[in-house]
DRENLO-15096 format. One record per atom (N, C-alpha, C): residue in one letter; x, y, z. Coordinates in steps of 0.1 Angstrom, whole numbers. Layout:
<pts>
[pt A, [X, Y, Z]] ...
</pts>
This chain:
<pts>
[pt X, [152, 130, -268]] [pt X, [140, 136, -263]] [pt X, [129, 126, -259]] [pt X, [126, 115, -269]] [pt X, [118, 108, -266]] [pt X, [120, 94, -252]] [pt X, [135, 94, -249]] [pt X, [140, 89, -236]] [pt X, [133, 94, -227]] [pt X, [134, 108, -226]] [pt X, [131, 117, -214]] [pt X, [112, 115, -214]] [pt X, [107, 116, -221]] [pt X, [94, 115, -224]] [pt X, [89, 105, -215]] [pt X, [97, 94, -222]] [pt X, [91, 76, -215]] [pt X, [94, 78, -200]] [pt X, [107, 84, -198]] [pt X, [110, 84, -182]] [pt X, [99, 91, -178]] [pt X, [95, 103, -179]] [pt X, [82, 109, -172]] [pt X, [73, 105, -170]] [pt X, [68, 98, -181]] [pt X, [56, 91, -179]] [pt X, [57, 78, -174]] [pt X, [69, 76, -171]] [pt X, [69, 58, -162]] [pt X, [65, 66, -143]] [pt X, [74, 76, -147]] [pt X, [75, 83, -132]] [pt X, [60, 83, -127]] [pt X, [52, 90, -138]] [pt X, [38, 94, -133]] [pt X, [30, 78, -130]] [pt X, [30, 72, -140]] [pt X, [25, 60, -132]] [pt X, [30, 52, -120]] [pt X, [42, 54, -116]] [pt X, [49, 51, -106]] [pt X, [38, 58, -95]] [pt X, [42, 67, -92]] [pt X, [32, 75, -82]] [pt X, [19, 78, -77]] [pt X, [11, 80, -92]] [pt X, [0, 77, -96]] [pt X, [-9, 63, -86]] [pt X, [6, 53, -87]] [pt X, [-3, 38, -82]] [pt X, [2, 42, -63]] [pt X, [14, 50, -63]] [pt X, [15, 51, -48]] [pt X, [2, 57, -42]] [pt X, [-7, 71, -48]] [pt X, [-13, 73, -38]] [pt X, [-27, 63, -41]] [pt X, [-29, 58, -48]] [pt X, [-41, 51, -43]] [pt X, [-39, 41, -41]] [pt X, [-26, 32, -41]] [pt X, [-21, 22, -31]] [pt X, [-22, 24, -14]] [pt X, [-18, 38, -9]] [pt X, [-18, 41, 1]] [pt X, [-34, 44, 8]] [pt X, [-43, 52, -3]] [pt X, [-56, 49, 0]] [pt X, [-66, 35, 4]] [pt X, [-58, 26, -6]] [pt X, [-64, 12, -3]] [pt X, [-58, 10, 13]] [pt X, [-47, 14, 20]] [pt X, [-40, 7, 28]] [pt X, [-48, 11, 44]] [pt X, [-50, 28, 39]] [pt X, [-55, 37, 54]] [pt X, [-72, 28, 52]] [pt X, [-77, 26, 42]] [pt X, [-90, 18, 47]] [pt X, [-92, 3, 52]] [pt X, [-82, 0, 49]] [pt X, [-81, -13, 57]] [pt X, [-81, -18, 67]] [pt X, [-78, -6, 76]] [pt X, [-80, -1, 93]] [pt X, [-90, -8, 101]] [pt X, [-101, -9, 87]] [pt X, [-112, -14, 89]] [pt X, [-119, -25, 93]] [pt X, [-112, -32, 89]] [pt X, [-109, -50, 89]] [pt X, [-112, -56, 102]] [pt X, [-121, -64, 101]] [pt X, [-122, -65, 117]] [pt X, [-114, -85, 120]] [pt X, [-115, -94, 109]] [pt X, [-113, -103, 109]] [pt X, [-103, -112, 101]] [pt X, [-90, -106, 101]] [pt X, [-83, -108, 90]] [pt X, [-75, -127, 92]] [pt X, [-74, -130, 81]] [pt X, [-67, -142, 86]] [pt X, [-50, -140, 87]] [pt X, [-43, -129, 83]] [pt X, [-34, -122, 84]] [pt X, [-30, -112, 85]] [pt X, [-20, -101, 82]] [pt X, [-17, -94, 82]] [pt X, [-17, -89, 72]] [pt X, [-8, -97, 56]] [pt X, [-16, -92, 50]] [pt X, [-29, -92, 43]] [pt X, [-35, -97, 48]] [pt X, [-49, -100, 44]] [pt X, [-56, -86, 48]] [pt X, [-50, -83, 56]] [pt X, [-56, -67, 65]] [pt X, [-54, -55, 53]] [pt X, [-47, -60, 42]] [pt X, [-39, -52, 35]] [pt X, [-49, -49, 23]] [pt X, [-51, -60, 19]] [pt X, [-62, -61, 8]] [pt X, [-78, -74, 10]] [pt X, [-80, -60, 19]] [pt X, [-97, -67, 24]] [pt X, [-108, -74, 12]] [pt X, [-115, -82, 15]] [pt X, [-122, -86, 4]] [pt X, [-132, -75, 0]] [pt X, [-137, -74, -5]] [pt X, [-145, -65, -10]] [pt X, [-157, -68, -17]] [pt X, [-168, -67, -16]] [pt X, [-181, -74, -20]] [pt X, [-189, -72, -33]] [pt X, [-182, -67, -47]] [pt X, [-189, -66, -59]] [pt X, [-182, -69, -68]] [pt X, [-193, -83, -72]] [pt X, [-184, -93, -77]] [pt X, [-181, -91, -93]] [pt X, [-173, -90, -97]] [pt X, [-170, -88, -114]] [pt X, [-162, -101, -120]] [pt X, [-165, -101, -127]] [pt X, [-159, -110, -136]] [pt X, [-147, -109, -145]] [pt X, [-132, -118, -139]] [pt X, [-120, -117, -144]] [pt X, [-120, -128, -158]] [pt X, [-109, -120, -167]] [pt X, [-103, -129, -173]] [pt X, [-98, -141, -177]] [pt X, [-97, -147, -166]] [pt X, [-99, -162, -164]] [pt X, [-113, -168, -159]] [pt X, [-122, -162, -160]] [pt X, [-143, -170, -159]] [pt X, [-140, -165, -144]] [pt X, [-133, -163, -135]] [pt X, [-134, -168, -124]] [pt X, [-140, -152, -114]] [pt X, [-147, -150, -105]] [pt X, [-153, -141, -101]] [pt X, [-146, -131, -91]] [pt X, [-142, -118, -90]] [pt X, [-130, -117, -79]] [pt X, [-142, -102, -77]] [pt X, [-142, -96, -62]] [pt X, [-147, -89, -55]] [pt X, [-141, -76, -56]] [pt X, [-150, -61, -54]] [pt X, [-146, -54, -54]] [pt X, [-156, -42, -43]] [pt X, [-146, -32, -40]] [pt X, [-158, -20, -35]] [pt X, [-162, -26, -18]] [pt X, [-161, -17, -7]] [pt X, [-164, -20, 9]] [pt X, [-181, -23, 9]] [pt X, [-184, -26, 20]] [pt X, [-198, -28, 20]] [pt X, [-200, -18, 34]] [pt X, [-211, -15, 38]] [pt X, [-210, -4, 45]] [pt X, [-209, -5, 59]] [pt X, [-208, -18, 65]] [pt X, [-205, -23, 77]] [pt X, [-191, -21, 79]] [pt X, [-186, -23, 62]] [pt X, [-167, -18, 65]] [pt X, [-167, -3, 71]] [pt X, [-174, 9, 61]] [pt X, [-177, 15, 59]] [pt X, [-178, 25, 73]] [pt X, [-190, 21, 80]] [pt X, [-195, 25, 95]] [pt X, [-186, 22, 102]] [pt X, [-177, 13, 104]] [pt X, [-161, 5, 111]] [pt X, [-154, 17, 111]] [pt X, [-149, 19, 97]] [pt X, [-140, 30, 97]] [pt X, [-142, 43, 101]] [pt X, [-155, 46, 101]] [pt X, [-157, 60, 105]] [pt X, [-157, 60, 123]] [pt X, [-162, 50, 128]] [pt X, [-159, 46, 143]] [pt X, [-150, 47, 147]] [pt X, [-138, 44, 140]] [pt X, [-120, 43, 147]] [pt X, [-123, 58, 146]] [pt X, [-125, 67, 136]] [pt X, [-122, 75, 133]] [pt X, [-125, 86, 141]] [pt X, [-139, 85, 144]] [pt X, [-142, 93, 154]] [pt X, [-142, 95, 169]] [pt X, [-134, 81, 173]] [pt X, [-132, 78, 187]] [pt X, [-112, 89, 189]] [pt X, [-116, 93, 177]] [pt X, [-101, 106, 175]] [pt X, [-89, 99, 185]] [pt X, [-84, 87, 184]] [pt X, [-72, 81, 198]] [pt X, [-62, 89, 191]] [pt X, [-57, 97, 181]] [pt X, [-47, 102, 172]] [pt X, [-50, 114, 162]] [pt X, [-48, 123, 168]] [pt X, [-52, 133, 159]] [pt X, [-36, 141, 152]] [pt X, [-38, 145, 141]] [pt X, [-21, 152, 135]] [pt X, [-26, 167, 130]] [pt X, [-17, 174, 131]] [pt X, [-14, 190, 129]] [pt X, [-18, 190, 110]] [pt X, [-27, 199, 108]] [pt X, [-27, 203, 93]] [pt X, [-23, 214, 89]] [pt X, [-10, 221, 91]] [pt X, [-12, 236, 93]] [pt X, [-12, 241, 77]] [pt X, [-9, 232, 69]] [pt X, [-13, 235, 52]] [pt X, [-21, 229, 45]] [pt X, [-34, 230, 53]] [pt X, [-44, 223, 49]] [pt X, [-50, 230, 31]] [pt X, [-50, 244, 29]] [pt X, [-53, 243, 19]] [pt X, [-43, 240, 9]] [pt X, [-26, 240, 11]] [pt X, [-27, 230, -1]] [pt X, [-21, 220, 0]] [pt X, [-28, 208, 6]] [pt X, [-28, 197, 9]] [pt X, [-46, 194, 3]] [pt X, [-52, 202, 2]] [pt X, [-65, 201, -1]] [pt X, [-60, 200, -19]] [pt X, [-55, 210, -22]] [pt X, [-53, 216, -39]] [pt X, [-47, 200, -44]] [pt X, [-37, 195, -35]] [pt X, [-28, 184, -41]] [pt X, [-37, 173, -40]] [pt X, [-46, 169, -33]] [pt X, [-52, 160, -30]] [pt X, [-62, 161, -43]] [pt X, [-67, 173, -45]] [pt X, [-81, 174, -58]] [pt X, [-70, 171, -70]] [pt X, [-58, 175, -69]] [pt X, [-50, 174, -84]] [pt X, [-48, 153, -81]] [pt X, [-42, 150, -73]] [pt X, [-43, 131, -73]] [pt X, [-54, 126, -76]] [pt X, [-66, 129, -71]] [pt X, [-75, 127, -77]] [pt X, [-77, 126, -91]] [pt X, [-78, 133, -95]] [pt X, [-77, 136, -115]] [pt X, [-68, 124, -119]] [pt X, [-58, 128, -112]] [pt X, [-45, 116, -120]] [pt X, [-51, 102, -117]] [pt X, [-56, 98, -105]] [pt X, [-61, 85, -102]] [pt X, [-72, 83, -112]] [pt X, [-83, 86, -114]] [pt X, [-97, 87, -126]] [pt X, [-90, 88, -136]] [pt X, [-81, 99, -142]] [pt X, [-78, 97, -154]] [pt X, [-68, 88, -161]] [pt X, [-59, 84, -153]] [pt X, [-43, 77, -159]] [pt X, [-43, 64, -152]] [pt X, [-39, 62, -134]] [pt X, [-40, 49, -132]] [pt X, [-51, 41, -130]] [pt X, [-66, 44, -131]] [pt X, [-75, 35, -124]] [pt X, [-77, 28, -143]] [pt X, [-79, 35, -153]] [pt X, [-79, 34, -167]] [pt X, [-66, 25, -170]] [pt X, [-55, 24, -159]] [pt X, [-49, 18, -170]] [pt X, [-48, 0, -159]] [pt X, [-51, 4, -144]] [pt X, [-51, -7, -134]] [pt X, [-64, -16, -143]] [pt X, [-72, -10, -148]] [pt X, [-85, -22, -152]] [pt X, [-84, -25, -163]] [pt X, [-75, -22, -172]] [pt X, [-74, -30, -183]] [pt X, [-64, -39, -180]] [pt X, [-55, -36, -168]] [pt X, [-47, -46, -172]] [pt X, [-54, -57, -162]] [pt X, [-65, -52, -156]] [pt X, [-69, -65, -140]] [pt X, [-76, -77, -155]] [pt X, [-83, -67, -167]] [pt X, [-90, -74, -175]] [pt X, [-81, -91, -183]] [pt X, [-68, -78, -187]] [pt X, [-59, -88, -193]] [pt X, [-53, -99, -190]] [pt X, [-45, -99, -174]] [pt X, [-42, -110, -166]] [pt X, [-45, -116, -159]] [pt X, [-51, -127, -156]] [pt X, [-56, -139, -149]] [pt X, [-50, -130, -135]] [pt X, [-64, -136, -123]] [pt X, [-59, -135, -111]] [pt X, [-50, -141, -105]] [pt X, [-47, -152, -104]] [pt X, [-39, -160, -104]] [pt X, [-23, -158, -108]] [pt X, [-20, -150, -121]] [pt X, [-10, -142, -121]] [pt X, [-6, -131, -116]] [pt X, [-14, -125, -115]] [pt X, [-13, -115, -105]] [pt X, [-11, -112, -93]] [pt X, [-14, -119, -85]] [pt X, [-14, -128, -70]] [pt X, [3, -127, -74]] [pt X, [4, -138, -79]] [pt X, [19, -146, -81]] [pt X, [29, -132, -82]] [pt X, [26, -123, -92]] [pt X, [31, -111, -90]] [pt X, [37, -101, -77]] [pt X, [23, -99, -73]] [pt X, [20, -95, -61]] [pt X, [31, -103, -50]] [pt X, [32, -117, -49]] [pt X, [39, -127, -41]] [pt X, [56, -123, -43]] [pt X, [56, -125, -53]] [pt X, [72, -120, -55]] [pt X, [77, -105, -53]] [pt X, [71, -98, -55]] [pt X, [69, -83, -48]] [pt X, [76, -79, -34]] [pt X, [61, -83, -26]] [pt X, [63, -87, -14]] [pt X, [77, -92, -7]] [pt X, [77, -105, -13]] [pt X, [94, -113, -11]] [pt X, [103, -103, -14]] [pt X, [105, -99, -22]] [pt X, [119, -87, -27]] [pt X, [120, -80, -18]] [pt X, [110, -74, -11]] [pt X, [116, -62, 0]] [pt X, [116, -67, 14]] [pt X, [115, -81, 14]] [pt X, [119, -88, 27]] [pt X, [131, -75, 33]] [pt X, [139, -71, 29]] [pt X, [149, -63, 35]] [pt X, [143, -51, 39]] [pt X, [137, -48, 36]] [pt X, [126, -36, 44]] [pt X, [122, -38, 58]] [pt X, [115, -52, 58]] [pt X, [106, -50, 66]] [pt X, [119, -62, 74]] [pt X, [126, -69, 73]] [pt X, [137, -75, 83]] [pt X, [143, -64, 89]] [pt X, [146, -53, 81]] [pt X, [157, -42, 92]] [pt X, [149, -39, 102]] [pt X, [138, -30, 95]] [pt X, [125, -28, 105]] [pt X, [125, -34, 118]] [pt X, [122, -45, 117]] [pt X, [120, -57, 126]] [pt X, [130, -51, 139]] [pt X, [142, -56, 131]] [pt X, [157, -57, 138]] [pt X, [153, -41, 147]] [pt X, [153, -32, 142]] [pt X, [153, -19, 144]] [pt X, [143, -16, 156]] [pt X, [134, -23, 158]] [pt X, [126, -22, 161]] [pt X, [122, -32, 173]] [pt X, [132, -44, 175]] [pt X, [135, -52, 190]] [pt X, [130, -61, 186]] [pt X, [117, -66, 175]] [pt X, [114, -75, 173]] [pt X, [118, -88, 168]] [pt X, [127, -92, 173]] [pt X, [136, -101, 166]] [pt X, [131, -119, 165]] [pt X, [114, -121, 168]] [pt X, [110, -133, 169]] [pt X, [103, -129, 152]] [pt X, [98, -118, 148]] [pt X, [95, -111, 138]] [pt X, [107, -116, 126]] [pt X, [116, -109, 132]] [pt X, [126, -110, 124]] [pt X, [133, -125, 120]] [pt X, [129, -133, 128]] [pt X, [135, -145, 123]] [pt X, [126, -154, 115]] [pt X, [111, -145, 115]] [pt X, [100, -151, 108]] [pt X, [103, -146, 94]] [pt X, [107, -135, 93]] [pt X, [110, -130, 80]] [pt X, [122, -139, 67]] [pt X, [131, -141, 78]] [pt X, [145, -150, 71]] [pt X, [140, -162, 64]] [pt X, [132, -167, 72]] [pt X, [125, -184, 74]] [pt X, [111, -179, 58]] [pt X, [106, -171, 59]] [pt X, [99, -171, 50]] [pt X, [107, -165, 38]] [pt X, [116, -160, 37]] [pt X, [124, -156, 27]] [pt X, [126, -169, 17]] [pt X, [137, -177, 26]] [pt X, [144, -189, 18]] [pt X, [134, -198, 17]] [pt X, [122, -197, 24]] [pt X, [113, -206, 19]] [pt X, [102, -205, 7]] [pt X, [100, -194, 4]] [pt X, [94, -184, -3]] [pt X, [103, -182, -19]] [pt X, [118, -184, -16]] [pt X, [126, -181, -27]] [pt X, [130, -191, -33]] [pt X, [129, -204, -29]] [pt X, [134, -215, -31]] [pt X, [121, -223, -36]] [pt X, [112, -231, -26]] [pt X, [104, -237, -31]] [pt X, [92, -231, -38]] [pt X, [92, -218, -35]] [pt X, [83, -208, -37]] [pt X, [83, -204, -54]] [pt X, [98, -211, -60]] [pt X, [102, -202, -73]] [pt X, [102, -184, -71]] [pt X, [113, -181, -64]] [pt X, [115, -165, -65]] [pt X, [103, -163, -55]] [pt X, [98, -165, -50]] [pt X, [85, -156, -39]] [pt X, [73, -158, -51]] [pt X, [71, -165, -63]] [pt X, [60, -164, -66]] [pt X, [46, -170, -63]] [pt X, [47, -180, -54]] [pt X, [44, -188, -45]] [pt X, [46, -188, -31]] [pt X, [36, -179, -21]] [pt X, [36, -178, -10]] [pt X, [33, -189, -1]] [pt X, [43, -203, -1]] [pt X, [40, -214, 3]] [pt X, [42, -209, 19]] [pt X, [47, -198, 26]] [pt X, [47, -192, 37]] [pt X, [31, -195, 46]] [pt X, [29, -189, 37]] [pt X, [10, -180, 39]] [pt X, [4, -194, 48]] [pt X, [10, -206, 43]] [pt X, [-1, -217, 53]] [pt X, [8, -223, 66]] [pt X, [19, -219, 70]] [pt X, [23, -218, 79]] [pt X, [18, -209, 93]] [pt X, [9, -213, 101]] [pt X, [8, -198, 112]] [pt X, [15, -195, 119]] [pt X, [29, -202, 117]] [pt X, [43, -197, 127]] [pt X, [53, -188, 114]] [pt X, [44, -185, 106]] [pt X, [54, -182, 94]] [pt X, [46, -169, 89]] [pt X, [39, -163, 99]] [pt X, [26, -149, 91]] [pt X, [33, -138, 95]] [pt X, [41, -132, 86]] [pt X, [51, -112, 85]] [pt X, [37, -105, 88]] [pt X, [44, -97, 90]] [pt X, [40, -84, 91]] [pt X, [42, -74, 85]] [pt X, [39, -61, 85]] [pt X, [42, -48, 72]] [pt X, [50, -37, 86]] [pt X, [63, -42, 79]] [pt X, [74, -30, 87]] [pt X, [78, -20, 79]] [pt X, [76, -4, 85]] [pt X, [84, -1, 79]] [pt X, [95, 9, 86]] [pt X, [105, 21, 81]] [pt X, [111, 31, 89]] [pt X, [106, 39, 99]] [pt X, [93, 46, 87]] [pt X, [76, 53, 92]] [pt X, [75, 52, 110]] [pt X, [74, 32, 104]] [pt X, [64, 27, 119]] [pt X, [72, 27, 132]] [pt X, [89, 24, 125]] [pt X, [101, 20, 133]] [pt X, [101, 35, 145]] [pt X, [105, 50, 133]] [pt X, [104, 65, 142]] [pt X, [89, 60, 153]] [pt X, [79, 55, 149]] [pt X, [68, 59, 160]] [pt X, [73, 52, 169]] [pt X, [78, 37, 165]] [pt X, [79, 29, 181]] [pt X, [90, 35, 187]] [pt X, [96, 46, 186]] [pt X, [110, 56, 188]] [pt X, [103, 64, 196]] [pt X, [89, 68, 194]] [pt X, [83, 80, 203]] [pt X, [82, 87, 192]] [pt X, [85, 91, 180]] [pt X, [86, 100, 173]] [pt X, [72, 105, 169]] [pt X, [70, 112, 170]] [pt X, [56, 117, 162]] [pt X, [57, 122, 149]] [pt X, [42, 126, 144]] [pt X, [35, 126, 129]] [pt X, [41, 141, 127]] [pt X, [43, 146, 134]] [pt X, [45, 162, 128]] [pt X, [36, 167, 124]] [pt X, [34, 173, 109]] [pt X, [23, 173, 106]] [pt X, [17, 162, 94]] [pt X, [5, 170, 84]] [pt X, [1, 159, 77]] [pt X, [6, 165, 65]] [pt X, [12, 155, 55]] [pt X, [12, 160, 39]] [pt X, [8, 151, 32]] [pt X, [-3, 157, 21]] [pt X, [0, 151, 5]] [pt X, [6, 155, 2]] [pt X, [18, 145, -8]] [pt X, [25, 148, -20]] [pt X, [18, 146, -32]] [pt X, [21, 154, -40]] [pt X, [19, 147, -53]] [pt X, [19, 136, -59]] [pt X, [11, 129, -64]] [pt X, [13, 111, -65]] [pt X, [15, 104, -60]] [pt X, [22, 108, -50]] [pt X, [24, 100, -37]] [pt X, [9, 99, -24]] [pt X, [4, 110, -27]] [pt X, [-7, 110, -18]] [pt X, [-3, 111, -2]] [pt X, [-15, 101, 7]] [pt X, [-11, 111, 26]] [pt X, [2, 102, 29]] [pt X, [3, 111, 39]] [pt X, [18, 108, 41]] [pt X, [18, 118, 60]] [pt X, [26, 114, 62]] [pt X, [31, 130, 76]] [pt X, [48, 128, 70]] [pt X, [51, 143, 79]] [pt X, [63, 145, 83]] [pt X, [73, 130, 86]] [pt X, [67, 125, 93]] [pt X, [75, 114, 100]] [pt X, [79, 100, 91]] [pt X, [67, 99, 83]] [pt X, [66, 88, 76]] [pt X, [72, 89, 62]] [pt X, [74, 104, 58]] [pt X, [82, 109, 49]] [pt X, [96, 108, 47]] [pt X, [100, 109, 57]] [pt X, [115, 107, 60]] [pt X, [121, 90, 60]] [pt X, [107, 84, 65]] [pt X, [112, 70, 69]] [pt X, [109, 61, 55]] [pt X, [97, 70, 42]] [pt X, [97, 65, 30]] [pt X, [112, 67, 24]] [pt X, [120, 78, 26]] [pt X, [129, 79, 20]] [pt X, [142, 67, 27]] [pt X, [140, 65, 34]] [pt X, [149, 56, 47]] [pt X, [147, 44, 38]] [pt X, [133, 40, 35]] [pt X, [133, 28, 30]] [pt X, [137, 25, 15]] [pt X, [138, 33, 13]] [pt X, [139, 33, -4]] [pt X, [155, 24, -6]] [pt X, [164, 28, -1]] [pt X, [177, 26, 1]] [pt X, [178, 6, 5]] [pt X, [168, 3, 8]] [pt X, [169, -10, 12]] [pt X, [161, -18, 2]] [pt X, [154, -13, -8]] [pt X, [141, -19, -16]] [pt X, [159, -22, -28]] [pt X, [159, -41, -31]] [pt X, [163, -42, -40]] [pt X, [158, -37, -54]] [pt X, [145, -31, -57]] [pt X, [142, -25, -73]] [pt X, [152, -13, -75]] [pt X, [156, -4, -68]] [pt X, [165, 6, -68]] [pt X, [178, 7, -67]] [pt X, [180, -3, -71]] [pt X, [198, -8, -76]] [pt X, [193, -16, -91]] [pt X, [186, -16, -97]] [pt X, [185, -20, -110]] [pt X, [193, -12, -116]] [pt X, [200, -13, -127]] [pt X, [201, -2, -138]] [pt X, [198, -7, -153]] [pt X, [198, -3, -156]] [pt X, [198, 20, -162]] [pt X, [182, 19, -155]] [pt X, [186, 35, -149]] [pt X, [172, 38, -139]] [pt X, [156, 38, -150]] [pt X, [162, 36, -160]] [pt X, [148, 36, -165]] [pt X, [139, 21, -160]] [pt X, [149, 11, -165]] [pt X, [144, -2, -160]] [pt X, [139, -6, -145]] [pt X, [145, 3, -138]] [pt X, [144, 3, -125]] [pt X, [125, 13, -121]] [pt X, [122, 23, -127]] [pt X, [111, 27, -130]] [pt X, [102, 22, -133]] [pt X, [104, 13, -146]] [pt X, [97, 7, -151]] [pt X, [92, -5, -144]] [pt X, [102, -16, -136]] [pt X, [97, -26, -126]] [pt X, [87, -21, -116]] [pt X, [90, -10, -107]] [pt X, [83, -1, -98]] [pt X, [70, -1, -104]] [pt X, [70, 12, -113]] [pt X, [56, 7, -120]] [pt X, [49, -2, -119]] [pt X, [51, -15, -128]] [pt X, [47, -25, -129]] [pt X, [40, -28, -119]] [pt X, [50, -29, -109]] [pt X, [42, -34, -98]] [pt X, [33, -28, -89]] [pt X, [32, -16, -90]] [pt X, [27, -4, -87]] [pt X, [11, -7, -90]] [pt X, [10, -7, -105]] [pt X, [0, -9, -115]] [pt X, [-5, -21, -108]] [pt X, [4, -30, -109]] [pt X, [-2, -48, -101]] [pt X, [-17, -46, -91]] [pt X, [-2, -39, -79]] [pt X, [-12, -39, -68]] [pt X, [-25, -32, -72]] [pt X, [-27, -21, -74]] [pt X, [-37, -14, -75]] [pt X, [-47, -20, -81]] [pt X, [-43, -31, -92]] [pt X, [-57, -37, -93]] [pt X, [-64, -43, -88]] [pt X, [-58, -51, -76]] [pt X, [-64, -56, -64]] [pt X, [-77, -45, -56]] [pt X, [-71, -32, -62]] [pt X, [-79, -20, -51]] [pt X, [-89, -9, -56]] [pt X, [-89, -18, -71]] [pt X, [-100, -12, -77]] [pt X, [-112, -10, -71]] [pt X, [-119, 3, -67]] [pt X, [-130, 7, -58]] [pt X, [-126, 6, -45]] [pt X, [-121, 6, -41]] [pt X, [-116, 13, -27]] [pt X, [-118, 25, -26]] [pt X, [-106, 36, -28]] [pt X, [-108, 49, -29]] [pt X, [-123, 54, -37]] [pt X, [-131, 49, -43]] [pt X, [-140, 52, -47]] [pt X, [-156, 48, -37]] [pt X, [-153, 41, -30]] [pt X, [-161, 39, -20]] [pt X, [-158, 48, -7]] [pt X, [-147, 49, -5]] [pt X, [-146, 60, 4]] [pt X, [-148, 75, 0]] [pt X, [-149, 75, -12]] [pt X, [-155, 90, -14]] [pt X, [-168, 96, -17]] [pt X, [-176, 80, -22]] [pt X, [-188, 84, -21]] [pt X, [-198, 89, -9]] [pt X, [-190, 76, 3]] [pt X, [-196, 79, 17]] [pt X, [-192, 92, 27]] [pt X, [-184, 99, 19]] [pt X, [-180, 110, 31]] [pt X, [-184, 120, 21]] [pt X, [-186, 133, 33]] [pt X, [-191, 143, 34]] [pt X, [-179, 150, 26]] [pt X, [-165, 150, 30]] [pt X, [-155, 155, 30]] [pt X, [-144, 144, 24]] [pt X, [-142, 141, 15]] [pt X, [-131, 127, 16]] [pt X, [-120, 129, 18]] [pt X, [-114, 144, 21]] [pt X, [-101, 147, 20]] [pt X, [-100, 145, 32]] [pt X, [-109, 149, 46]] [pt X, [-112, 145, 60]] [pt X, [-105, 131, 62]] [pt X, [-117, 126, 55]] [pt X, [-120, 111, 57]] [pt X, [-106, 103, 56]] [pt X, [-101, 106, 45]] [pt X, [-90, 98, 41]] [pt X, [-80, 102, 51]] [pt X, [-74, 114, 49]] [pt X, [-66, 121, 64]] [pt X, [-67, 112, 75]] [pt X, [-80, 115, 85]] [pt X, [-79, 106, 94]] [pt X, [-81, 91, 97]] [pt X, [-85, 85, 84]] [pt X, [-82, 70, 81]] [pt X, [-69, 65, 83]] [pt X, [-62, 78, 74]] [pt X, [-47, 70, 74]] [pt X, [-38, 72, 85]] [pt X, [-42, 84, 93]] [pt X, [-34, 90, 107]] [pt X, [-37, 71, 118]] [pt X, [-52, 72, 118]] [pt X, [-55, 60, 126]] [pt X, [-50, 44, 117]] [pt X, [-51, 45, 106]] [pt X, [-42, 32, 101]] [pt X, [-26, 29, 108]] [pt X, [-18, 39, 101]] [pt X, [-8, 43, 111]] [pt X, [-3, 38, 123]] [pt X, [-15, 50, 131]] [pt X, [-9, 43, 146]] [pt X, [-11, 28, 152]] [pt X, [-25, 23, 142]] [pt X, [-23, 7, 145]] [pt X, [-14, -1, 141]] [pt X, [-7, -1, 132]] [pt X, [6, -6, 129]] [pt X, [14, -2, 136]] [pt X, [21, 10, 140]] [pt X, [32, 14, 156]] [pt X, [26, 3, 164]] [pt X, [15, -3, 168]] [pt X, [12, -2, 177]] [pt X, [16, -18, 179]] [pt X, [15, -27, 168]] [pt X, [12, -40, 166]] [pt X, [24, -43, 168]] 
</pts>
């Protein structure tokens, strides 16, 4: 009984970090000057706190991000079908709760505990592991100058990099990935959004990008680990990682909107189609 226990609650944190991973991702839309791609991913953010190593690391949009994103937003180039809006509304207020109460409580004690620097490194080897994601992608997808950037940062990344924990890639500018995934693959297919869904812990999502989350799963080496608990538990981990980079994000986007369930919606519809697009 107590197996089954640990497995549920690794699950919830799993998820937990998906949807406000994904919230960090739809505001990043916003970004006007990135030095990468992923840099587009996890924008700096301007309130400055103090890490566990003395050293100062940023947090929370400033409202020039802010006014950015609501401009993409309202120039509507993408709009998606909500036809279960109210409960997409109900799942959205229930993520919420679980983000405030379980992962944002548990992302800040651990941002407290480990040095930036570790985490990063974390983060780095992450990234590297699902090189196979975003290479198919690529492949899938015609981009095959993409795709040879991928290989080249791989073994360079895995080798002198120690496992990807060292993004010796990053100062290369013949050597900067991009974020592929199945999602983005269907849109450059023509495929459309269908409609919009939250899931549970997983947070926004459409029809389209649903199908292509499951597409990808099958390629992500953490999901051939076994016994699936250990396999949960990595996910997690790194789940929890990232999110501490995105402490105040989702929290800045809800204080500025009228509606955040809006806001976020059409943040992420328009995040989206700029990656199809790129």
């Amino acid at each position: 009984m107590t197996r089954y226990i640990s497995i549920i609650l690794v699950i919830l944190t799993v998820y937990t970090a998906g949807c406000a991973h994904k919230s960090a991702m739809a505001s990043s839309a916003a970004q006007k000057s990135p030095s990468s791609s992923r840099d587009r991913e996890t924008p700096p953010l301007p309130k400055s706190q103090k890490t566990s190593d003395g050293k100062n690391e940023t947090r929370g949009f400033t409202d020039k991000d802010l006014d950015v994103l609501y401009e993409e937003v309202d120039a509507g180039v993408v709009h998606v079908a909500d036809p279960i809006a109210p409960l997409n509304r109900a799942l959205f207020h229930f993520n919420d709760k679980v983000y405030f109460w379980v992962l944002k409580p548990v992302a800040k004690g651990y941002r407290y505990l480990v040095p930036t620097p570790v985490r990063t490194g974390v983060k780095n080897f992450f990234y590297n592991l699902i090189t196979p994601v975003r290479l198919a992608n690529c492949v899938l997808q015609g981009k095959f100058r993409s795709a040879g950037v991928e290989i080249q940062r791989f073994v360079l990344n895995s080798t002198a990099g120690m496992l990807g924990f060292a993004d010796l890639a990053q100062n290369n500018p013949d050597l900067i990935a991009g974020e592929e995934d199945l999602g983005q693959t269907f849109g450059s297919y023509g495929v459309g959004n269908g409609f919009y869904i939250v899931w549970p812990f997983l947070g926004p999502s459409t029809l389209r990008d649903t199908v292509g989350m499951a597409g990808d799963l099958f390629l992500n080496p953490v999901n051939y680990v076994r016994p699936a608990e250990a396999s949960l538990g990595i996910t997690a981990y790194e789940k929890v990682n990232t999110t501490s980079f995105h402490i105040g994000d989702y929290e800045a986007i809800k204080e500025a909107s009228l509606d955040p369930y809006s806001a976020i919606r059409d943040a992420y519809i328009q995040y989206r189609q700029k990656k199809i697009k790129e």
